[in-house]
N, C-alpha and C positions, 0 to 999 in steps of 0.2 A: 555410479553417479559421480563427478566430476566439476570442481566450483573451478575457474580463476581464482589465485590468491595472488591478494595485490601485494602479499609479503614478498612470495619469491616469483611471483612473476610469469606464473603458468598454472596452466590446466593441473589438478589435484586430485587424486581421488579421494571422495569424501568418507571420513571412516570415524563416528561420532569417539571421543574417548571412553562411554559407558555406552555400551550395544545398548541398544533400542530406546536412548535419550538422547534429546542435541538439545544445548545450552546456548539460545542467542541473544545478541542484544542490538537493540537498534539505537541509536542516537533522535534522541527527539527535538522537539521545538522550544522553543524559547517565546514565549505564552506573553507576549506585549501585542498582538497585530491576528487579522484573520492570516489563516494560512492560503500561500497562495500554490499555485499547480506545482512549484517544483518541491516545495515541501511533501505534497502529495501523491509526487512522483516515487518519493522512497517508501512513504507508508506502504500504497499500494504494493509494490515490488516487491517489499520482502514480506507483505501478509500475504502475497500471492506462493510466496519460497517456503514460508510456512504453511501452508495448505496443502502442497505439493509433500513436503519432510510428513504431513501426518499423512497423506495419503498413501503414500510408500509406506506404512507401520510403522515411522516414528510417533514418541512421545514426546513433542517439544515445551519446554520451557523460555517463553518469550519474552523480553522485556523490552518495554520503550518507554524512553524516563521524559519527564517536563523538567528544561528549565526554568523557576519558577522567581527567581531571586538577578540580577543584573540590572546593567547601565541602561540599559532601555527601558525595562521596565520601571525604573525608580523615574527616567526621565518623563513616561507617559503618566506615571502615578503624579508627579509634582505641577505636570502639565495641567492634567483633569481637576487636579485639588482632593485625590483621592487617595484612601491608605493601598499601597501594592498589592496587597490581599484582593481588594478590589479589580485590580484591571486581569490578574491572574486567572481567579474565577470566574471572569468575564468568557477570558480568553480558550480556557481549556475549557469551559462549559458549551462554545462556540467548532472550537478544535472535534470535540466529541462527536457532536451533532454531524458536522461533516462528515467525516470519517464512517461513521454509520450509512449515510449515505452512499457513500463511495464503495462500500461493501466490507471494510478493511474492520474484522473483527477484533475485539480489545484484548490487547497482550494479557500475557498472564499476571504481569505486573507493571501496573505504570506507576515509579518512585519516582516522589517532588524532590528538587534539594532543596527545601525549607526542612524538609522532614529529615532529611539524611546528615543534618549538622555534626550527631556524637560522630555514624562512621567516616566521615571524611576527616574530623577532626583527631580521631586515631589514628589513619593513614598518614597524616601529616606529621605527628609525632612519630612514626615508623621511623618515616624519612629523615626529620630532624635527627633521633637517635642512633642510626646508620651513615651519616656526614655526607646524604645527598641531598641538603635542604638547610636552610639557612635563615636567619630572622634577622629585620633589621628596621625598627621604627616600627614597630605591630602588625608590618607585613613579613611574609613567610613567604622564600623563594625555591622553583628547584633548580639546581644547579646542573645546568644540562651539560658541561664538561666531565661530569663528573660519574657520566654514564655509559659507555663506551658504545652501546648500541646505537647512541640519538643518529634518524635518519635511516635507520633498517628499509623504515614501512616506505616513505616518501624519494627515499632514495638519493637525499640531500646529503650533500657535506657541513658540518658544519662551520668549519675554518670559512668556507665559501660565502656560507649565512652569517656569518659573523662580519665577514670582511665588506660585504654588498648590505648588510642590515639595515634595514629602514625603520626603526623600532625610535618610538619614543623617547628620551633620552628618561631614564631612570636611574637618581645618583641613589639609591638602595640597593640597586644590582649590582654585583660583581662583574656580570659579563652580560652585553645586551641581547643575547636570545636565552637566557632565563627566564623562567616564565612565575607567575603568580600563581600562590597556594592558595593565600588567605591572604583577603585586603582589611587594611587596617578602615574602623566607621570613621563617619566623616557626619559632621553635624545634619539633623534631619533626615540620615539614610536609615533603612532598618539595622539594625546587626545582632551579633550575636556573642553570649560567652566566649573567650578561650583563651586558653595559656596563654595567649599573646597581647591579650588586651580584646575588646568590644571588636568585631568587622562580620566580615563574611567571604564566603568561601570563593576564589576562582573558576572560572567554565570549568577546565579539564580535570579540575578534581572530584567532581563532583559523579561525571560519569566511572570513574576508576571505583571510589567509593559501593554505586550503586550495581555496578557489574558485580564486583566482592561480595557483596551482601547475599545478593538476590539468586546467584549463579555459582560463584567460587573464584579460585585463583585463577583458574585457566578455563575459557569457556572452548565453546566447538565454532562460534560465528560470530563475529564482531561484524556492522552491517551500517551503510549509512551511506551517503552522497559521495560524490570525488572530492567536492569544495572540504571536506572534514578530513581527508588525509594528513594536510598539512597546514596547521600544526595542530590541530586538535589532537586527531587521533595518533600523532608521531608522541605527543604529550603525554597523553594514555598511557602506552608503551611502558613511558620511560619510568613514570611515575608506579604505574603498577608493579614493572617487571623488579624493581629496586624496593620495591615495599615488600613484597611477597616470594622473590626468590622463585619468579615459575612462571613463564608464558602466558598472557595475557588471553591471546586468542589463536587456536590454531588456524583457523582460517579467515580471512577480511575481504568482507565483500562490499565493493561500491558501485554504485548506480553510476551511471552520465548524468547530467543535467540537462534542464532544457533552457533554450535558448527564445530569444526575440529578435530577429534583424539579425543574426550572428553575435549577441552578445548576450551573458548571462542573467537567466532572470534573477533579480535581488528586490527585495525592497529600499535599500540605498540605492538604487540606478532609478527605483520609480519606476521601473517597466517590469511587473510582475502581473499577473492577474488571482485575485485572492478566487477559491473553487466558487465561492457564494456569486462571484461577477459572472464566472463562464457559465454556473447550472440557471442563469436565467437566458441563455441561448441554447445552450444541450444540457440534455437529462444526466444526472448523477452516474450512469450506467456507464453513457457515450467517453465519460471523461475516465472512466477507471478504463475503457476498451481500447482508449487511444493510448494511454501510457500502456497495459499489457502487450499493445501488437507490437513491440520494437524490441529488440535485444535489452534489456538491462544495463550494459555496460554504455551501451553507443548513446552519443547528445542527440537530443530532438530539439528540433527548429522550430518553435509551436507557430501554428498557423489559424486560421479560419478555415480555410482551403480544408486543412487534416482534420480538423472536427467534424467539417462537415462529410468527409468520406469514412470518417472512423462512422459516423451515423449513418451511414448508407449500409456498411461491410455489415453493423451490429443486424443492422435490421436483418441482412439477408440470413442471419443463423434464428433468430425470431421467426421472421415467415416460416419458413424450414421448420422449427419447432411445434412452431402455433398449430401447423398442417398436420403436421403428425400427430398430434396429441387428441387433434381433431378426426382421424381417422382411427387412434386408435381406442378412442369414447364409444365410436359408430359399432355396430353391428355389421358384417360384410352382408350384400345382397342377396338373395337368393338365387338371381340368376350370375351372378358375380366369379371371378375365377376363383380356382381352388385356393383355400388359403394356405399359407406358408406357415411353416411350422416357428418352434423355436429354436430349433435346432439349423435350421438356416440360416441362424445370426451369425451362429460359431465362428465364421470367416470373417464377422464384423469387427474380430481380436487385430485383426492387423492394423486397423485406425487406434486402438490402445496402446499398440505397440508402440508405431510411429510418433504419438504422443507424447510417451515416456520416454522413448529413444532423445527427443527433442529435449525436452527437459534435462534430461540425464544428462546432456552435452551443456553444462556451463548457464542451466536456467534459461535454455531458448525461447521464451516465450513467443518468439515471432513467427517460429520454427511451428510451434505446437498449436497454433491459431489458424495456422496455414491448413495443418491437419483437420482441423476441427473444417474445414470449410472442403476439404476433400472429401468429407464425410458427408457434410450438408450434398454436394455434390451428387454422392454416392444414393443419398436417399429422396432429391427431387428427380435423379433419375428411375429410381428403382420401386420405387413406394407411390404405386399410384391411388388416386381417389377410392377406387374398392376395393382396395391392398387388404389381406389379412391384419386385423387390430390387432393380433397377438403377434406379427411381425414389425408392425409400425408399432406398438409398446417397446418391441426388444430394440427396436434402432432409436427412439426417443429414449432410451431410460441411456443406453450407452453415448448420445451426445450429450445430454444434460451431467453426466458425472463429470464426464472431461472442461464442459465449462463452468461446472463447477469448483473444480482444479484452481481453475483462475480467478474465479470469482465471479464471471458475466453471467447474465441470464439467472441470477439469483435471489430471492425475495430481500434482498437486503438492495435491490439496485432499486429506478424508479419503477413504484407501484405502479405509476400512470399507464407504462407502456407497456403491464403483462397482462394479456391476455389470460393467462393461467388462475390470477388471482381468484378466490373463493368471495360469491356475495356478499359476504360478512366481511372480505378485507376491501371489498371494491363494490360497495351499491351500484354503481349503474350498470355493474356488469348483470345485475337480479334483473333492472329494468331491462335491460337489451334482448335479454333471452327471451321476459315476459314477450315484448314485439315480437321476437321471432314466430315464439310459436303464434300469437293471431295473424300473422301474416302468412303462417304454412296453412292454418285454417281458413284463411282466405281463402289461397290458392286453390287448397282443397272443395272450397263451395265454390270456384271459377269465381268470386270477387275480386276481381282484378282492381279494379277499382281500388278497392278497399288497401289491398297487398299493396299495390303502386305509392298510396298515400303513405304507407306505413313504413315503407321504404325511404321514399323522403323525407318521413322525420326524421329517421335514423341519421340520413347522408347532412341535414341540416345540423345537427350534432355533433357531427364527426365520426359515425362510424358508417365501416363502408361494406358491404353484403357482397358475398360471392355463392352463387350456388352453386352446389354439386351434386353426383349420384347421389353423394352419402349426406345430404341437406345443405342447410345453408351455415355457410362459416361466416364471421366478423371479424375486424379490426378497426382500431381507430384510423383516421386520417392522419396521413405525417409521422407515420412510425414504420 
């Protein structure tokens, strides 16, 4: 298995520092605003990277932290007339809900930095008492001269950043790409104890802090967007490596972003779309399918155009699925061909292979979807209407694993469009069946009549009847 490391710049082979655990951490959101698609372009991506590390026999330890404390937030809290507590738990209670839908299960740990004040505020003092960190007026700087690495991750010079710097002018800095530990409070903001006087903590300390905590000195996967290279996670780095005397992350993995018109989605540019906009045009499913089918690394251009073909592609492994599950529920005919064994799957190991081969190159998800649809392939060709159900089981049970890999086709995506779901998670799916069968007893007493009506309510509805040898199958309309 193989990541890109954006430290040194190439393909890797991944080799966790304690066998059969990996240590990751994701950078999360900053909990003022709903989240919009490119924030949920990394959740998904790396809960997809994490699905993939346990399916391969890891035991992973995952975190993705909430900022829950900033300028934004104090700005929407002053705005509303509300305490920041308020827009916070607005906001992640919001973040959560999504994310459920989108499929993207809950880390093992998501730390706030309201919560994590003691360890950030010991890290700070690390610093201070080590002569990489400075205080001046109740804020608390680090001194990025003063760390020979700054610029590893991002690949920046800093004479360069310093010389070309667009920075605020701050007469507490010593030098203008030093960056802020701890800001001094300022009338009406929340803040907190510390040696320094009342404030609160900076962005990039607060991740160094919660990676330590929760993970150790040196994790196995630092993980988050490109827009965080620099200077967030270059901050990281410096801050950590200088507190702790030991490698932050051996490996850093970042997504692409996605784009609008060729330019980045941000909520400052105002051309974002939050998930709650787009899942009132495609289903929670369609928007985790369309970020999965791309490389990780590469920018996406979002479209309508790509939504609407990522819903088309989802469906055809649905059809493909629903069919199968559906033959292999049936009974084979009596005058039917011979059935196939299980042991005729065994050749179906070569779509697992090509899957994990996929994967194993750098998290190809593009790569491994592709597979997934040579399969699909493989079984609209192969697996006909009165096919052995103990052969259409063994090729259904092996596509549903691998998208489960990824996350599609999953009870956690939309309920609406799974055919699979249980009465008790989908009532109408109790009624549809009810129909069926009086419409097979129609047929059966030559009521035509009757069948043709019962048909039509169905299609009035939305779902749409297909008959075969092996009875009659349904699906909704538009899925």
């Amino acid at each position: 298995m193989k990541f890109y490391n954006t430290l040194t710049q190439q393909k890797e082979e991944f080799v966790p520092l304690s066998p059969g655990q990996v240590r990751m951490y994701a950078c999360g959101e900053t909990v003022y605003n709903y989240i919009h698609i490119g924030h949920a372009r990394s959740m998904v991506i790396f809960d997809a990277l994490r699905r993939y590390l346990e399916y391969r026999g890891y035991s992973v330890t995952y975190a993705r932290n909430f900022t829950d404390i900033d300028d934004k937030i104090i700005a929407r809290a002053n705005a509303e007339g509300v305490p920041f507590e308020e827009v916070t738990r607005r906001y992640i209670a919001a973040e959560l809900e999504d994310m459920e839908k989108l499929g993207v299960r809950p880390p093992t740990v998501a730390p706030r930095a309201t919560e994590e004040i003691e360890g950030i505020i010991g890290i700070i003092n690390t610093l201070l008492n080590k002569g990489f960190a400075y205080e001046n007026n109740g804020a608390v700087f680090f001194e990025t001269r003063k760390f020979s690495g700054y610029g590893k991750l991002s690949k920046k010079n800093i004479d360069d950043l310093e010389a070309g710097a667009r920075v605020e002018v701050d007469a507490d800095k010593k030098n203008p790409m030093d960056f802020v530990l701890w800001k001094p409070g300022r009338p009406g903001e929340p803040s907190w104890a510390s040696p320094w006087g009342h404030g609160r903590p900076g962005w990039h300390i607060e991740c160094s802090a919660m990676a330590k905590r929760y993970l150790g000195d040196t994790i196995d996967i630092h993980a988050g967007g490109t827009d965080l290279i620099f200077p967030h996670h270059e901050n990281e780095i410096a801050q950590s490596e200088c507190a702790n005397e030991a490698p932050l992350a051996r490996f850093w993995l970042h997504n692409g972003l996605i784009y609008v018109d060729g330019r980045k989605m941000s909520k400052s540019f105002g051309n974002f779309f939050t998930i709650r906009d787009l899942a009132k045009k495609f289903p929670h499913e369609v928007i985790r399918f369309f970020m999965i089918n791309s490389h990780y690394r590469s920018a996406i251009n979002f479209s309508e155009e790509l939504m609407t073909a990522s819903a088309s592609a989802l469906e055809r492994i649905r059809v493909c699925v629903n069919r199968l599950r559906f033959i292999a529920e049936k009974a084979s005919p009596p005058d039917g061909p011979a059935p196939r064994t299980v042991s005729d799957a065994a050749r179906l190991d070569v779509f697992k292979q090509a899957f994990e081969s996929a994967l194993d190159n750098d998290f190809n998800t593009a790569d491994a979807v592709a597979v997934i649809f040579d399969f699909v392939k493989f079984a609209n060709v192969n697996v006909a209407d009165n096919a052995s159900p103990v052969f259409a089981k063994a090729i259904l049970g092996k596509i549903l694993d691998l998208c489960d890999v990824l996350g599609i086709l999953t009870p956690s995506g939309s309920p609406a469009s799974e055919e699979s779901l249980t009465p008790a998670e989908d009532p109408q799916r109790a009624w549809v069946e009810e129909q069926i069968e009086k419409r097979q007893a129609a047929r059966a007493a030559r009521d035509f009549k009757l069948a043709d009506a019962i048909r039509a309510e169905l299609a009035e509805r939305g779902i749409l009847l297909e008959d075969t040898v092996g009875g009659a199958r349904w699906k909704r309309s538009g899925l």
